[in-house]
N, C-alpha and C positions, 0 to 999 in steps of 0.2 A: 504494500500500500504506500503510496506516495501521497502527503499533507500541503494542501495547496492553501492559499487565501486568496479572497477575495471580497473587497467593501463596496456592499448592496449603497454605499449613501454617492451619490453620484453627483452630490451639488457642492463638497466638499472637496478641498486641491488633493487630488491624489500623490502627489511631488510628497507632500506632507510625510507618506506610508514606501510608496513606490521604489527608494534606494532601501530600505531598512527590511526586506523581507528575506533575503538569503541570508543575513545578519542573523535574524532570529531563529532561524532552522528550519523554516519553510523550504522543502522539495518545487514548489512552482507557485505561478498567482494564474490569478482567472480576469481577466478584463471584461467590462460591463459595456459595452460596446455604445454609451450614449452619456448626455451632460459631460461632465466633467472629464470620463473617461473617452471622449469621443472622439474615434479616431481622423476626424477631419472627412474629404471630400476626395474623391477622384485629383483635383486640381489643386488642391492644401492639404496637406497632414498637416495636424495640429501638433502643438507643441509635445501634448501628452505622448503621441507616435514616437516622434524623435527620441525621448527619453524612454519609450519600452523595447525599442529596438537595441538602445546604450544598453537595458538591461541583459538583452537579448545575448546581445555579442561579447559581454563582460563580466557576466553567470551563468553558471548549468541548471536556472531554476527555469523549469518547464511550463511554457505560457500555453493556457486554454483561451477559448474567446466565449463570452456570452455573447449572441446576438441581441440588437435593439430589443426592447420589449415595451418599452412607452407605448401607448397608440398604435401597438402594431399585431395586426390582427389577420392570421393565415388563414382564419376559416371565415373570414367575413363573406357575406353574401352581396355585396357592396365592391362589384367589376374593380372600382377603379380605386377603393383601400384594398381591397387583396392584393392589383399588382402591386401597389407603393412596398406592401409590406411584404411582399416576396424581396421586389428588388432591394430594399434597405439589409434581408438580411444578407443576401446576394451581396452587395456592397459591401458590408461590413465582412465577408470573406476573403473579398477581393482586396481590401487594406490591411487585412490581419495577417494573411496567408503565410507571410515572409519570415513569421517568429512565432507562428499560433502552431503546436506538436497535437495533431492528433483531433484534438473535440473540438466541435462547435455546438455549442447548447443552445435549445430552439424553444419558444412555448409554443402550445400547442393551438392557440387561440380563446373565441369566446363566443358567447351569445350575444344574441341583440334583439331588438323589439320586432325584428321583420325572421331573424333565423329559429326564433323560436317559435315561431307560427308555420314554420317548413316540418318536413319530415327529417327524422332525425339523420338518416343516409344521406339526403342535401349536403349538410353542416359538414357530416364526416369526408363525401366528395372533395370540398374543398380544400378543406386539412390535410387529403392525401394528394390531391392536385400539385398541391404548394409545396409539400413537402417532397416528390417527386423532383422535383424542379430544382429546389434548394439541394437536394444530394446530390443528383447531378451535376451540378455548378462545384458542391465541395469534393466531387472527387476526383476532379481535373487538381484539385489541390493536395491531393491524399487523406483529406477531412475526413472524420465522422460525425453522423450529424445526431446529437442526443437531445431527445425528445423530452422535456421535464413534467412529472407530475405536478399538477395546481394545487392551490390554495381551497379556504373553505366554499369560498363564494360561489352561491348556486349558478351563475354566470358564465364561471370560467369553465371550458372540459377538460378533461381528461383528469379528475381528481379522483375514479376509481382503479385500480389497475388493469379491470376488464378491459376498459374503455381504450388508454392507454397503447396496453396490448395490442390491438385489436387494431386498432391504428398502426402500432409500427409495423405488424404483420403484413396488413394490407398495404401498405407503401410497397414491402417488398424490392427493398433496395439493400445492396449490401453493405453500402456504409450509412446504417441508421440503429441509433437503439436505444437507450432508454438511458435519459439523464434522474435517476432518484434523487431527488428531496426527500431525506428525512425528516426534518421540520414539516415540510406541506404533510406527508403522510402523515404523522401525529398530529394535528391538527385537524385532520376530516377523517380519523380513526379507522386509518386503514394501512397501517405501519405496517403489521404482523403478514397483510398479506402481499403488501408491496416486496416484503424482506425475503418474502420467498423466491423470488423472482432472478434473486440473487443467485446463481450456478442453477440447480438443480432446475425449477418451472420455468425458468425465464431460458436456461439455453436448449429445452426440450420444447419450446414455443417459437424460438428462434427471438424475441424479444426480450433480446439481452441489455442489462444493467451493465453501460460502457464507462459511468461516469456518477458520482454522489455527490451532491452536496450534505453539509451538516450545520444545523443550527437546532438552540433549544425553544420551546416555549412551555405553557403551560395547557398543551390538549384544546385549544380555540382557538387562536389566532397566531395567525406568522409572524413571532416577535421578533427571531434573528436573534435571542439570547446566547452568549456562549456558554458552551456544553458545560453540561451540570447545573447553572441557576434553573431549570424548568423541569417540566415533567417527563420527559423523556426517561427512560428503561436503556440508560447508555449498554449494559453488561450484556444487555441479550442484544441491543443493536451491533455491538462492535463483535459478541461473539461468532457472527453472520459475516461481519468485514472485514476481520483478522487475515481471512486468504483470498481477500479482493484485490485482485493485482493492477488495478484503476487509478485513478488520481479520484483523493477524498478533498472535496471543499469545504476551509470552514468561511460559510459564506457572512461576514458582520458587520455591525453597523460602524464598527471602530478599531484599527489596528492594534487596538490593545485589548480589546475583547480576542482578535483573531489570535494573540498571541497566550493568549492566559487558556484560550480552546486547542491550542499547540499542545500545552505543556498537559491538558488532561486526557490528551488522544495517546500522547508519549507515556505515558505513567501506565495507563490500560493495555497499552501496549506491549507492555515490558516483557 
């Protein structure tokens, strides 16, 4: 298992965190692919670039990419947000590609007042559409493209594993699979089944868990706590990810959260 970081807060100077992460013992970081971490344009890279690339060529820490996730919505039924939000994430491959090892993390989309008056196979069309599209584009780059389970929000999909599943199945692409959030599964009380997913259901499904994130809360809401303030059941999660040969995110709001969830991933680890 390799211990990555990454700060969900994107309005905040990441320069702040960004030289101090192979310092603290972190194996790689995850870039959040918007605000503050935003990789610039076709025609500008932004400052943040310049400096993940110095990281790039000047540590062995293994960079992932989050794609956009603001307003961007792969199963939209809305022609012309679905292309934006294909090409953004398309975009944000095409400027990462050069230091990004391996994953690109994707969400899966949402509902809306006109998708939810569709049939349910509509919605799912789109989300395999897109993502079709999107693997394809990432494996001209050797990407994989990992699918993330949601939050609680009756809105967003893919918050069951069926569902999830069932989607990356049917994409049926070789470089796609399944990004876990442990945090979001605690949270919509479907950790136990999502963890199965892990070797045994998940590589017998072909809907393999390529990539984890890790954050705590307390069983409601996605707080981003580092591991151990919340309710999380760390001993049975990590005795599942002890032979996870993946890159673990601990995804937080603050680099000193991400480092204080280092030292209790290291300890359990032992």
């Amino acid at each position: 298992m390799k211990i990555s970081f990454s700060c969900i807060d994107c309005v905040s100077d990441p320069l702040e965190w960004l030289f101090k992460v192979e310092e603290a013992g972190f194996d790689g970081l995850e870039v959040i692919a918007e605000g503050s971490q935003s990789l610039g344009s076709e025609d500008e890279e932004s400052e943040f670039k310049e400096k993940l690339r110095e990281i790039h060529e000047t540590t062995s820490l293994e960079i992932s990419l989050h794609a956009p996730l603001s307003d961007i919505n792969i199963a939209s039924v809305n022609d012309g947000i679905w292309r934006e939000s294909v090409r953004q994430v398309k975009q944000s491959i095409a400027l990462a590609h050069d230091f990004v090892s391996e994953i690109c993390v994707v969400h899966p989309g949402s509902l809306s007042p006109l998708s939810v008056q569709m049939p349910e196979d509509a919605v799912l069309e789109r989300q395999k559409a897109a993502l079709r599209e999107i693997c394809k584009f990432a494996s001209d780059f050797g990407l994989c493209v990992a699918v993330e389970n949601m939050t609680p929000e009756e809105m967003l999909l893919c918050r069951k594993p069926e569902e999830l599943v069932r989607l990356v199945e049917e994409v049926d692409a070789e470089n796609i699979g399944i990004c876990l959030d442990i945090g979001h599964a605690f949270a919509t009380g479907t950790l136990q089944e999502f963890l199965k997913l892990i070797g045994g259901e998940g590589e017998r499904s072909g809907a393999r868990v390529v990539h984890v994130h890790v954050s705590d809360n307390f069983g409601r809401n996605d707080e981003h706590l580092a591991l151990g303030r919340g309710g999380v059941n760390w001993s049975d999660v990590l005795a599942v990810l002890k032979n996870f040969a993946g890159i673990v995110v601990t995804e937080m709001q603050s680099f000193e959260d991400g480092v204080e969830s280092l030292k209790f991933l290291r300890k359990f680890l032992r």
